[in-house]
C-alpha positions as CSV (number, residue, x, y, z in Angstrom):
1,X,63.5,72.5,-82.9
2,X,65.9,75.2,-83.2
3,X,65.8,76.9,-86.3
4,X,66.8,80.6,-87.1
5,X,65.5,83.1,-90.6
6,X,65.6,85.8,-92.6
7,X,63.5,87.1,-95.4
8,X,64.4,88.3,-98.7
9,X,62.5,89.7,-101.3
10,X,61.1,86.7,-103.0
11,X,62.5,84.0,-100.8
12,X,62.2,83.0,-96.6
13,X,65.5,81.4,-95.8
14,X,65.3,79.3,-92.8
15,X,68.6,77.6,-91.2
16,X,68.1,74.8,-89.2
17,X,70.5,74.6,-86.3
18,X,70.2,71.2,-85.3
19,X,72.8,68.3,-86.5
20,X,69.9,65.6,-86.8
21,X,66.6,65.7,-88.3
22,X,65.1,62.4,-87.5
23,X,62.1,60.6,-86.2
24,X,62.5,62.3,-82.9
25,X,62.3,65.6,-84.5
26,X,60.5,65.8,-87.8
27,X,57.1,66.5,-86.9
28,X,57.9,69.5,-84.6
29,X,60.2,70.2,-87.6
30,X,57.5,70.1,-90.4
31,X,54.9,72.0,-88.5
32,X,57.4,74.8,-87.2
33,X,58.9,75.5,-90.6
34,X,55.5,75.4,-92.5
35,X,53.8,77.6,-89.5
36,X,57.0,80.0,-89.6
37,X,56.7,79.9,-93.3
38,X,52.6,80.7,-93.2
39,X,53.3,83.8,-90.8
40,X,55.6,85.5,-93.7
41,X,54.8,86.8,-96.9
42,X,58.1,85.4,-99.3
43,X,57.0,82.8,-101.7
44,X,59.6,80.9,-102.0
45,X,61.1,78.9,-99.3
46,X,65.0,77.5,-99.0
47,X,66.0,75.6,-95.8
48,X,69.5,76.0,-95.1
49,X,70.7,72.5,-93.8
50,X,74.8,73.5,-93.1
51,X,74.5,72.1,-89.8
52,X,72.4,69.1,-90.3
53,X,74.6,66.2,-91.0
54,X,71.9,63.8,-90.7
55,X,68.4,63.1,-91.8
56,X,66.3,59.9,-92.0
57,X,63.7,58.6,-94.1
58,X,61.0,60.7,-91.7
59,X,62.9,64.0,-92.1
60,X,62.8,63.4,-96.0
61,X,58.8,63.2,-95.4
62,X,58.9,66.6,-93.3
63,X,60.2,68.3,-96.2
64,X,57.7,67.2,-98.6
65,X,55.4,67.8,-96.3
66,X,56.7,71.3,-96.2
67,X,57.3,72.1,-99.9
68,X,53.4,70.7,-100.5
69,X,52.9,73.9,-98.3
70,X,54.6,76.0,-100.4
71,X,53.2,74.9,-103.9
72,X,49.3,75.4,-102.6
73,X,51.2,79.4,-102.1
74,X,52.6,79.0,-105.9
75,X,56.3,78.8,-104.4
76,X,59.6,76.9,-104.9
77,X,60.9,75.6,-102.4
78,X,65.1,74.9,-102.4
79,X,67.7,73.3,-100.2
80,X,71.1,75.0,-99.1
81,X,74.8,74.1,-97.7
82,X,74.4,70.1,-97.6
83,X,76.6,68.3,-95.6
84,X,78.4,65.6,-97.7
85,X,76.1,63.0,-95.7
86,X,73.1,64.3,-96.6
87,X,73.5,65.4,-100.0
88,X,74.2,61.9,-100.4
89,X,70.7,61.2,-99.3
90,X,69.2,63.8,-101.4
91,X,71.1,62.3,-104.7
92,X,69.9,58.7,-103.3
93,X,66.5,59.4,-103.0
94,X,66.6,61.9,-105.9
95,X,64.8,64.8,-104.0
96,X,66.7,66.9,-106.6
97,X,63.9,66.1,-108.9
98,X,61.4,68.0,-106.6
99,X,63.6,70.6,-104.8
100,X,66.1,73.5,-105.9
101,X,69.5,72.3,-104.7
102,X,72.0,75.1,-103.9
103,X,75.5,75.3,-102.8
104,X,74.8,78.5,-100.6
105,X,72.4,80.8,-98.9
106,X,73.6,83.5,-101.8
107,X,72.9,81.3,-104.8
108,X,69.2,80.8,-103.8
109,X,68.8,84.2,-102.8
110,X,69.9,85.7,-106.0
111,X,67.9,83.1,-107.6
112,X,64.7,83.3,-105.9
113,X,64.9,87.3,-106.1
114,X,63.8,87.7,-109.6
115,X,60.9,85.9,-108.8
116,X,59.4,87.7,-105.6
């Protein structure tokens, strides 16, 4: 899966540059993000999804998957830049309820920052 990052204090953003996460996908997504996220030393995590106009009910289990990951490091973990599709999905499926939803890369930065 290609996926790009950056580290902040506080917070490893990590964009996914794919326009699908689906069954095809979501495992080698899970285990890339959660072994890219191991291998860094922010505590909070925020996947940027601005290119991902698409996600199905396996992707959705990839990211809880991945935030599980983050709580056993005492981390937050947000969601950034949702295409109209899937922040459908995320209001659907109320993910809202377990993840920090942001409209950009910035407002999760500046948020996760005081907590690094």
């Amino acid at each position: 899966m290609d996926m790009s990052y950056e580290e902040h204090p506080g917070c490893l953003i990590v964009e996914i540059n794919a326009p699908e996460v689906d069954i095809t996908v979501s495992e080698e997504f899970k285990e890339n993000v959660i072994a890219l996220y191991e291998s860094q030393s922010a505590r909070n995590l925020t996947l940027d999804l601005k290119k991902v106009s698409f996600m199905d009910s396996k992707a959705i289990g990839a990211m809880v998957a991945i935030r599980k990951a983050v709580v056993r490091r005492n981390g937050t973990m947000g969601l950034c830049n949702l295409h109209p599709h899937v922040r459908k999905i995320v209001q659907v499926v109320t993910l809202g309820a377990i993840f920090d939803l942001f409209e950009t890369k910035k407002d999760s930065i500046e948020t996760y920052e005081g907590s690094a």
